[in-house]
C-alpha positions in Angstrom: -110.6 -93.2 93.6 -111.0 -96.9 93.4 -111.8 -98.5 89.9 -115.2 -99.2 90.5 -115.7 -95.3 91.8 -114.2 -94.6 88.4 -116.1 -96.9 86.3 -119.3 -94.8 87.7 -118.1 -91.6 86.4 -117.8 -93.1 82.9 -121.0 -94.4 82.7 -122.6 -91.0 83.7 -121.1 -89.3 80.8 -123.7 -89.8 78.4 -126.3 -88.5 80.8 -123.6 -85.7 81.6 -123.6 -84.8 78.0 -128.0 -84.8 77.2 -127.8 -82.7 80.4 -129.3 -84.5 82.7 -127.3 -84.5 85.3 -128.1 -82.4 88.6 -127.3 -81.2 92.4 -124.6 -83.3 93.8 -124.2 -85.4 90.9 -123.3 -82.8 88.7 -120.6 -81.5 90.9 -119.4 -84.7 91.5 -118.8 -85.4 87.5 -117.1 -82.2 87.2 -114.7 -82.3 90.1 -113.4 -85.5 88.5 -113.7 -83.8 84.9 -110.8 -81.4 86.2 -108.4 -84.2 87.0 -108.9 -87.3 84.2 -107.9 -86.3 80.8 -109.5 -89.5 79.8 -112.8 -88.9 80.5 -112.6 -85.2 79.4 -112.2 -86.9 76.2 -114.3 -89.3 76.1 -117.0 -86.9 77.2 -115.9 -84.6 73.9 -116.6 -87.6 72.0 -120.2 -88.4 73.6 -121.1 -84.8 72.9 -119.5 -84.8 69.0 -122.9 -86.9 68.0 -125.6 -84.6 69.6 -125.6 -81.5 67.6 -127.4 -84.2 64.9 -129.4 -85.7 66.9 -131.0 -82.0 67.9 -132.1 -82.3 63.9 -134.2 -84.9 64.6 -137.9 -84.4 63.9 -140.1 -86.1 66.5 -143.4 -85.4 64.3 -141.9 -87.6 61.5 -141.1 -90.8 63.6 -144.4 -92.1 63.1 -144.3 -91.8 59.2 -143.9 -94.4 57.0 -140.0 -94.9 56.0 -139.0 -95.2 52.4 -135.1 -96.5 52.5 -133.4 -97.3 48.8 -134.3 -100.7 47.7 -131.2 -102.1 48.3 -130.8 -101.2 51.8 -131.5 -103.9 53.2 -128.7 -105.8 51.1 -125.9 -103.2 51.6 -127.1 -103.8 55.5 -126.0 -107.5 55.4 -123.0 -107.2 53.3 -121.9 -104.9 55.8 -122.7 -106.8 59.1 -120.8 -110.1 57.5 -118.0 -107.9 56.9 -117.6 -106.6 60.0 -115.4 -108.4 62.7 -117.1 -108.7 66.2 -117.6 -105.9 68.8 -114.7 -106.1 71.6 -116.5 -103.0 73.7 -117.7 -104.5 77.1 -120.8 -104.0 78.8 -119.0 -100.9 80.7 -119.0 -99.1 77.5 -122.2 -100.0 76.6 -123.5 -98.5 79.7 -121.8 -95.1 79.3 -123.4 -94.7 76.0 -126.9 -96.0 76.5 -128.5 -92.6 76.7 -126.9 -91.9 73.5 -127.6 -94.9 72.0 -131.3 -94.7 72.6 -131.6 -90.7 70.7 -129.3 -92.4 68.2 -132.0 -94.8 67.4 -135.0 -92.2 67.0 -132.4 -90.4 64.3 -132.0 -93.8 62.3 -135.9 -94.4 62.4 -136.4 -90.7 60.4 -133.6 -92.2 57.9 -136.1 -95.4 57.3 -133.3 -98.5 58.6 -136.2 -99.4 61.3 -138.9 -99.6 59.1 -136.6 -101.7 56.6 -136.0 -104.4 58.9 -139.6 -105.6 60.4 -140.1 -107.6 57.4 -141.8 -106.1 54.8 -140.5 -102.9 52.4 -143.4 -100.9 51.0 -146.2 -103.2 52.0 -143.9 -106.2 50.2 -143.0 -108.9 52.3 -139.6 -110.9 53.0 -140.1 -113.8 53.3 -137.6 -116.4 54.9 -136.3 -119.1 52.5 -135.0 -122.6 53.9 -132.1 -123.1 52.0 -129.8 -126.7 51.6 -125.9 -126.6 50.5 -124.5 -129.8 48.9 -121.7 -127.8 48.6 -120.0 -128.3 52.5 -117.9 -124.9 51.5 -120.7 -122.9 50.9 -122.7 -120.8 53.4 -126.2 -119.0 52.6 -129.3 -117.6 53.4 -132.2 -116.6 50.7 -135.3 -114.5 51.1 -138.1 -114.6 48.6 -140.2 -111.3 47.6 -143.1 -111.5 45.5 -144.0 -109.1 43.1 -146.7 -108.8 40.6 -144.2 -110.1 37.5 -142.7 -113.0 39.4 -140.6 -113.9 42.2 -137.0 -112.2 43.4 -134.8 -114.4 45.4 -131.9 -112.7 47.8 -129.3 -114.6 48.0 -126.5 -114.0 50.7 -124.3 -116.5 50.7 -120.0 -117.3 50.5 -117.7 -120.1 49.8 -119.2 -120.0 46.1 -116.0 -120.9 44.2 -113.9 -117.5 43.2 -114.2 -116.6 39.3 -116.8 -119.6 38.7 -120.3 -118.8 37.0 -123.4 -120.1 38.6 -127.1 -120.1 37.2 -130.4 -120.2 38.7 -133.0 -121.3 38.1 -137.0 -121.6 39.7 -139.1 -124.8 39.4 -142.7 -124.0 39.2 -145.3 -126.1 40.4 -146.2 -127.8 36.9 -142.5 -128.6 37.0 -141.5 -125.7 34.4 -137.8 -124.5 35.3 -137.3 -120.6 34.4 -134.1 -118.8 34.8 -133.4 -116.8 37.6 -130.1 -115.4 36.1 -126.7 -115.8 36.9 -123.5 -114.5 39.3 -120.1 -115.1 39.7 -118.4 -116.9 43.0 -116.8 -115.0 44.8 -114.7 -117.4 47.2 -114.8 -116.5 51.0 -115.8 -112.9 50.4 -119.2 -112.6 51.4 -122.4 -111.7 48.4 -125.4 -110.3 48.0 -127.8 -111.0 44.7 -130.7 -110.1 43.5 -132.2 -112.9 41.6 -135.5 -112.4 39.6 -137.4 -115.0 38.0 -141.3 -114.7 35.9 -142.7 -117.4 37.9 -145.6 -116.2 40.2 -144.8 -116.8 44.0 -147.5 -118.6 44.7 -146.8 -121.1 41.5 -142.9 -121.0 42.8 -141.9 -124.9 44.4 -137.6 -124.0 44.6 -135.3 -122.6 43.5 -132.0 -124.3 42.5 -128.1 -123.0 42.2 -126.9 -124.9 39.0 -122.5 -125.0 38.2 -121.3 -125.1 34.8 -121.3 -128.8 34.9 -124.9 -128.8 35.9 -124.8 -130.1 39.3 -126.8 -128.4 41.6 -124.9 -126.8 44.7 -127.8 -125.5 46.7 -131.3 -125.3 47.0 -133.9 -123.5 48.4 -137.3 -124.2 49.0 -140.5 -121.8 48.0 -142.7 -124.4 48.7 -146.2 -122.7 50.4 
């Protein structure tokens, strides 16, 4: 069997598993099946997720999703954390019919609902931010609420053990606190920042050191 012959066994292992394999195809798989260990087990793999997908209510996809509120933050902690995919687009293929059931069973748990841009009718709004610290590396998203504005700030290269402040300017030039965090160095962060100034009234919002330079900006300017 030449490695291209080969290749096309793998990639029909995922449909081999859903069952949707027939006639000549079929046999074809499982005379191979008999003589590669390795796709015997990489079939057993494929097959380990189904049993949960088979859970999977079809007449609750079109509900609303309510993920935890800080869903959306643990999401992006973990996706800065984690090093970059070395699978190929070979491996991809083999588990594309997998991949797409796999996706139905995350929108029942509420991730896909999460990430269009809006959590319980509350909008995320992007946030242009501006570091005058070259070390430091961040994004921000404002949500209004009906007591203020909460800032999200993701961000790293904020220096290790150091305390940082924020605080909101309001259009009348007020400055209100947004609270405070600790750098954490190269390791990436995720805060929650809330402040009593009205999103509409909200011009920036400012990352202040203890010696009262400020390292970053963002602006909430409308």
């Amino acid at each position: 069997m030449t490695p291209d012959e080969h290749r096309a066994m793998r990639e029909s292992l995922g449909d081999h598993a859903m069952g949707r394999l027939e006639g000549d195809e079929l046999a074809t798989l499982e005379a191979h099946l008999q003589g590669c260990p390795a796709c015997r087990e990489e079939l057993a793999e494929v097959s380990s997720v189904l049993p949960a997908l088979g859970r999977v209510d079809p007449d609750r996809l079109d509900h609303t999703p309510a993920p935890p509120p800080d869903l959306g933050d643990r999401i992006v902690a973990a996706a800065r954390a984690e090093r970059p995919a070395s699978a190929g687009a070979r491996t991809r293929n083999r588990w594309a019919p997998v991949a797409a059931a796999a996706a139905a069973a995350l929108l029942v748990g509420g991730v896909a609902g999460y990430l269009v841009g809006d959590h319980d009718g509350i909008p995320r709004e992007p946030v242009a931010v501006q570091a005058m610290d070259p070390a430091v590396q961040a994004t921000a998203v404002a949500i209004p609420h009906t007591w203020g504005v909460e800032i999200v700030l993701d961000g790293d290269g904020f220096r290790s053990g150091a305390t940082y402040r924020v605080v909101v300017e309001a259009e009348d030039g007020r400055e209100v606190s947004a609270g405070e965090f600790i750098g954490t160095g190269a390791s990436p962060m995720v805060c929650n920042l809330n402040s009593s100034v009205l999103r509409a009234d909200a011009e920036e919002f400012r990352v202040v050191d203890v010696a009262g330079s400020t390292v970053l900006r963002g602006s909430l300017a409308t």
